[in-house]
C-alpha positions, 0 to 999 in steps of 0.5 A: 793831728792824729791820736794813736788809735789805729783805725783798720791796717791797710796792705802795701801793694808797691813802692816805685821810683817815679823820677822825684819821689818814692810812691807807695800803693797801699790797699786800704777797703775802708779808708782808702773810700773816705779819702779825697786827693790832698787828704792827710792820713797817718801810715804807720805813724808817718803823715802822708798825703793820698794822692790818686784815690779810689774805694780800694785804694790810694797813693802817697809820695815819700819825700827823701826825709821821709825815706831817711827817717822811716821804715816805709822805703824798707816795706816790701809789697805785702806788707801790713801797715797801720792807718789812721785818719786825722782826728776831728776837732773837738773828737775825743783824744783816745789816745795821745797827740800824735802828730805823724812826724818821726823822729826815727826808727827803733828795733823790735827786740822782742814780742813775746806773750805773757802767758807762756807758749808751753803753759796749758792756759796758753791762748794766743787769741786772748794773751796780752805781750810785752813789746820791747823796742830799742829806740834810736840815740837821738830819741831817748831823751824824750822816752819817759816811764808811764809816759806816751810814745808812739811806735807804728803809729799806735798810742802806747804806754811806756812801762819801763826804759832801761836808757836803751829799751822800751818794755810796753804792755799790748793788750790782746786788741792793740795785738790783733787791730795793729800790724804787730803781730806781723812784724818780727824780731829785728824789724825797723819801727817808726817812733815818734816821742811824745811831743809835750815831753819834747816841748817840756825838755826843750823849755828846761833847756833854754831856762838853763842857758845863761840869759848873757852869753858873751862872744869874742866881738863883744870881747874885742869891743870890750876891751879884752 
C-alpha cells in the first residue's frame, strides 16, 4: 500500500521487448539503493516489482495489463517518472490509501499557473497551478468533488468535476517534487480513483439489486 506522497522522481533509461514482458530500466539515486530484488514501489502510481537492483539503478517488468491500462509502455527514455516506496505500518497516511492499481489513463488538459505569466508578481518557482485532467469514462463515477484521486501516483484533492474533467489545485512543492512539470498538454496520466470511494459505490449497488431475481429455470420450474 502506498499514500500518494512522491518520494524523489526517477529517469526512465529504457523499455525493452524481452520475449514476455516489457522491461523498463528506471535510474533512481536514492530509492533504487533501498531496494531488494522482489520489493514492491509505485512508479507513477503503478505497483511494480524491482527486479535486478543496484545504488543507481533498478528494473521492473511490465505484464501486458499493465501496458494496457498505463502510460508506462508510452515513456520515452528520458523521461520523469514518480517514485514512491510502500508505506510502513503504523506510518502516518500523508496522504490517501493508495494502492498502485490503475484504473486508467486520463489527459492532461491543462497546467496552468494561478499567478499569470504576464503579471509583474509572476514567479514560477513560488506559483501555485491548477491542474486539469480528463479522466477516462470508466473512471468518473468514482471521482468526487473534495474527494481524493491519485494521478501520477500524487495524492491530490479534487477541486471541481464538470462529469468529464477534474480541476486540482497543486502547490509549488507538489509542482516541483513531481514530475508535473515535465508532462505537457495531451500526455497520458495514470489515474487510480480512491479506493473507499470504489468500495462505497460498490455497496450502494448491491443494496439496490433485488434480494430475489427470478430466472427462466426457476420460470420453467414454476409453472409459468
Amino acid at each position: 500500500m502506498f499514500t500518494g506522497i512522491i518520494e524523489q522522481t526517477g529517469t526512465l533509461v529504457s523499455l525493452k521487448e524481452t520475449g514476455g514482458a516489457r522491461r523498463i530500466t528506471v535510474e533512481a539515486p536514492g530509492i533504487a539503493g533501498q531496494l531488494r530484488e522482489g520489493d514492491s514501489l509505485a512508479v507513477s502510481g503503478v505497483c511494480l516489482t524491482a527486479l535486478d537492483v543496484n545504488p543507481t539503478y533498478f528494473h521492473a517488468d511490465l505484464a501486458q495489463e499493465t501496458l494496457d491500462r498505463t502510460s508506462l509502455g508510452a515513456l520515452a527514455p528520458g523521461a520523469k517518472v514518480n517514485l514512491e516506496m510502500p508505506t510502513a505500518a503504523g506510518s502516518p497516511l500523508g496522504g490517501h490509501i493508495v494502492q498502485g492499481h490503475v484504473d486508467g489513463t486520463g489527459e492532461l488538459v491543462a497546467l496552468d499557473p494561478v499567478v499569470s505569466e504576464s503579471s509583474p508578481h509572476f514567479n514560477k518557482q513560488t506559483t501555485d497551478w491548477v491542474l486539469q485532467v480528463r479522466v477516462p469514462e470508466n473512471v468518473r463515477l468514482w471521482m468526487v468533488s473534495k474527494g481524493s484521486v491519485a494521478v501520477e501516483g500524487i495524492s491530490l484533492t479534487i477541486a471541481g468535476f464538470d462529469g468529464e474533467t477534474i480541476t486540482i489545485a497543486i502547490l509549488p512543492l507538489t509542482y516541483w517534487r513531481t514530475n508535473l512539470h515535465t508532462l505537457r498538454v495531451g500526455a497520458p496520466v495514470n489515474i487510480e480513483a480512491d479506493v473507499l470511494v470504489k468500495l462505497a459505490h460498490a455497496q450502494m449497488i448491491a443494496r439496490k439489486k433485488p434480494e430475489f431475481e427470478p430466472t427462466e429455470a426457476w420460470l420453467v420450474a414454476s409453472g409459468y
